[in-house]
C-alpha positions as CSV (number, residue, x, y, z in Angstrom):
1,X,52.8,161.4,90.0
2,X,50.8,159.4,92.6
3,X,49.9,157.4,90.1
4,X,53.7,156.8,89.1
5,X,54.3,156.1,92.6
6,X,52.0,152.9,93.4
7,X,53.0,151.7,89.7
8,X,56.7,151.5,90.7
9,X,55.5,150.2,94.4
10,X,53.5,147.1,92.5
11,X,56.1,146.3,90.3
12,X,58.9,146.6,93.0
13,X,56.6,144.1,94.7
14,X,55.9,141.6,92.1
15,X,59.7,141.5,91.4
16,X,60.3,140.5,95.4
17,X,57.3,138.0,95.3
18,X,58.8,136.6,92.0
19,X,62.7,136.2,93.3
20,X,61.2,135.3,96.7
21,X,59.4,132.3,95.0
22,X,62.1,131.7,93.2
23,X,64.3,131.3,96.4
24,X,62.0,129.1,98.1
25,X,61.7,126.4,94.8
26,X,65.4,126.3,94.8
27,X,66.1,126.0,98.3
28,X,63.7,122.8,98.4
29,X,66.7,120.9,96.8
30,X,69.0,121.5,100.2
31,X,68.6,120.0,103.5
32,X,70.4,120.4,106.8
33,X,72.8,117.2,107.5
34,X,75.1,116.7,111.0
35,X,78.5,115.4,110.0
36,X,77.4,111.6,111.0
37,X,75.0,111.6,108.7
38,X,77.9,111.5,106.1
39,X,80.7,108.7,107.5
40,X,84.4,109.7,106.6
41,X,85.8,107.8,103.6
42,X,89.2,108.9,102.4
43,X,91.0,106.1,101.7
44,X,93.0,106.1,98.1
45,X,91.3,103.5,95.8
46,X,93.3,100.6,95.0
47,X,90.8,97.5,93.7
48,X,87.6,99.0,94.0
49,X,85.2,98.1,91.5
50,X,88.8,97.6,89.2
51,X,88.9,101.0,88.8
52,X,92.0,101.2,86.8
53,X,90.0,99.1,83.9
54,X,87.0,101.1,84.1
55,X,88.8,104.6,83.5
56,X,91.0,102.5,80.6
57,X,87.5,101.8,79.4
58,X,86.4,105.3,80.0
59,X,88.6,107.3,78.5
60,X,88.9,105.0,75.4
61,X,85.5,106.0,74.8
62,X,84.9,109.5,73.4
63,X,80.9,109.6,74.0
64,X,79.6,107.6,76.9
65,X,77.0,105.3,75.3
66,X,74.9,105.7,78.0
67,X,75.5,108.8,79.6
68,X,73.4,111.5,77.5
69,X,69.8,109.5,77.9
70,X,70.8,107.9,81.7
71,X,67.8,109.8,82.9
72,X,65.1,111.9,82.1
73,X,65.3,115.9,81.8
74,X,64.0,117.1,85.4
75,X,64.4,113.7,86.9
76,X,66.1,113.7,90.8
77,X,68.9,111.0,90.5
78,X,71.4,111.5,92.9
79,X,71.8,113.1,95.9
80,X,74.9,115.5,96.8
81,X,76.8,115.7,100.5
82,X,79.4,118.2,102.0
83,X,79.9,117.3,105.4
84,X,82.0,120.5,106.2
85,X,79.3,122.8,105.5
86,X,76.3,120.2,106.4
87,X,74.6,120.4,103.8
88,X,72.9,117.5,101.5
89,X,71.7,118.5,97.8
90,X,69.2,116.8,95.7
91,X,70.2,116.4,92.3
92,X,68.4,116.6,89.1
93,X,69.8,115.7,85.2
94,X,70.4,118.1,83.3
95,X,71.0,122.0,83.7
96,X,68.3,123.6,82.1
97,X,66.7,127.0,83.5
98,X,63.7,124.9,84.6
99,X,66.1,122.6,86.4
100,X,68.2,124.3,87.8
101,X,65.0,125.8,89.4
102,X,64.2,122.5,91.5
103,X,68.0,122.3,92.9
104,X,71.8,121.3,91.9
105,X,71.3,119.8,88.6
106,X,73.5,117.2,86.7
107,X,75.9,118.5,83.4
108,X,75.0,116.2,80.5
109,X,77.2,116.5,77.4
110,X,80.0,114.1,75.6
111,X,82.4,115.0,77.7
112,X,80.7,114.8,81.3
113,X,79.7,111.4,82.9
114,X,77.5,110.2,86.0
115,X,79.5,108.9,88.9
116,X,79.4,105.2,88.1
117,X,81.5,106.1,84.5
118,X,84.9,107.1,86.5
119,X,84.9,110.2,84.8
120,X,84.1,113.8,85.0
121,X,81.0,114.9,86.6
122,X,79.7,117.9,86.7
123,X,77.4,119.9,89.0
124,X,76.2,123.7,88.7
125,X,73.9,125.4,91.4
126,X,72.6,128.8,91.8
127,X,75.0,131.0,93.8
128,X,71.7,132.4,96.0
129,X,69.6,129.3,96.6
130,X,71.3,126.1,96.8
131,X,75.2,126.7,96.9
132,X,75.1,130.4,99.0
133,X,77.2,128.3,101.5
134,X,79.7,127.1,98.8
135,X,82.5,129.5,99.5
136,X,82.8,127.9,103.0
137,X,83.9,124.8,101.2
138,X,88.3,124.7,101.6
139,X,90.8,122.0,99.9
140,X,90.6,118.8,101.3
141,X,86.9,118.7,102.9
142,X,85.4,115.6,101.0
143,X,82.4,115.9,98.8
144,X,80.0,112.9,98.3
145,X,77.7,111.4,96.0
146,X,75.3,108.8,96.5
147,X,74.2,107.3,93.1
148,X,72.3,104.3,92.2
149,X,73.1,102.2,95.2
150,X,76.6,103.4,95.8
151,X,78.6,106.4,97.5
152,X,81.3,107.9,95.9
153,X,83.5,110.0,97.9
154,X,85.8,113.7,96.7
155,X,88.3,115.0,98.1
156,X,88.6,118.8,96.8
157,X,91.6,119.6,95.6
158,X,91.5,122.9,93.6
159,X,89.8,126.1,94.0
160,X,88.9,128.7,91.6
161,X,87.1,131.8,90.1
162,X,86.8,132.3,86.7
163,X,84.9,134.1,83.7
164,X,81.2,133.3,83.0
165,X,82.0,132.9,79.5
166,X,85.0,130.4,80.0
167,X,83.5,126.8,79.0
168,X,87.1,125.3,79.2
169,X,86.0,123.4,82.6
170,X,83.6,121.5,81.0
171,X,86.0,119.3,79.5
172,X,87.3,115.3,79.2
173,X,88.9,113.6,82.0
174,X,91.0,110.6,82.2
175,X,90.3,110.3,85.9
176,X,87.2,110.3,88.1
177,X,86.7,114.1,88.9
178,X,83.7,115.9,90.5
179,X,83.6,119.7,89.5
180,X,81.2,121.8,91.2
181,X,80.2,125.4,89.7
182,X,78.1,128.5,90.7
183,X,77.8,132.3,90.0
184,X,80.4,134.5,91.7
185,X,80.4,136.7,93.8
186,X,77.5,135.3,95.8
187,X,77.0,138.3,97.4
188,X,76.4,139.9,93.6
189,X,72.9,142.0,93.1
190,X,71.8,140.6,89.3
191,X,73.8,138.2,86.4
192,X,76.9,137.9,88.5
193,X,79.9,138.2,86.0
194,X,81.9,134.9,87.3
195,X,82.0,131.4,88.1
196,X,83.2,129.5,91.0
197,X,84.4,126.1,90.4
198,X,85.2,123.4,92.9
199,X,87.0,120.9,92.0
200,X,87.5,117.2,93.5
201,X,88.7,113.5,93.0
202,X,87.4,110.8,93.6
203,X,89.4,108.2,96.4
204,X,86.5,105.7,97.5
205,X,83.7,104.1,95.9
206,X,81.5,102.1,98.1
207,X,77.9,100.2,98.1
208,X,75.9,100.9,100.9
């Protein structure tokens, strides 16, 4: 029995030093930000960058030439701000387990895009690392990206929980969107059985 006993009590351990670890990898991908950090941009795009052409162009397209081997796998390429919750996010392409273990990482398929592409991108985070702060996140906060030399600004406009299975969000868009996902509830002890999605549109591109 004793021996039992200091079995489970190393293994109980090696679990907590494993998540633990775990934690702290993930959590290297978030820093602290004040809300100056992150200057106010919601203004509705009119002739920036000729927007209207480039989604035309877009969504004419049904793979992005460019998009699947923009970066390496792993590679940090963008970086991810929400000023209501102060929080900035490095982010990494691709969505891989390994990843997903340095921070938010970057959705790369035929029907995803980076920012510059004006159409939808696509972020995923784990709920207990990097996005535990995501459910403080409302309609209408703005979310940014900064991406090869320029800022592109969200505004959140939907909300939403949904099964883990349910791949319907990763989908085409004629518009710039931004979709943000985690595991739900947040709070959940093991493989939590939902998503959240945040979703948001772009109204400002800028080069700063």
């Amino acid at each position: 029995m004793d021996k039992l006993l200091v079995f489970i009590i190393i293994v109980g351990l090696a679990v907590c030093s494993y998540n633990a670890y775990q934690w702290k990898a993930g959590s290297k991908g978030v820093k602290s930000i004040s809300q100056e950090e992150i200057q106010p941009h919601t203004t509705v795009i009119s002739s920036v960058l000729k927007i209207e052409d480039r989604i035309t162009s877009a969504s004419n397209n049904p793979i992005m030439s460019n998009q699947l081997d923009s970066h390496e796998i792993g590679e940090n390429m963008a970086t991810l701000s929400i000023p209501a919750i102060e929080k900035a996010y490095s982010v990494f392409w691709g969505t891989d387990d390994k990843t997903l273990k340095q921070g938010v990482g970057m959705y790369i398929s035929q029907w995803t895009t980076t920012p510059d592409q004006l159409g939808h991108t696509v972020v995923s985070g784990h709920r207990d690392t990097v996005f535990i702060e995501l459910g403080s996140v409302s309609e209408g906060d703005e979310v940014v990206i900064d991406y090869e030399g320029k800022r592109y600004t969200y505004v959140v406009k939907a909300i939403w929980i949904t099964d883990a299975e349910d791949r319907s969000v990763i989908v085409k868009k004629d518009h710039a969107m931004l979709t943000i996902t985690t595991c739900y509830p947040f709070n959940y002890f093991g493989s939590a059985p939902d998503r959240y999605i945040i979703q948001a549109e772009l109204v400002n591109a800028n080069v700063y």
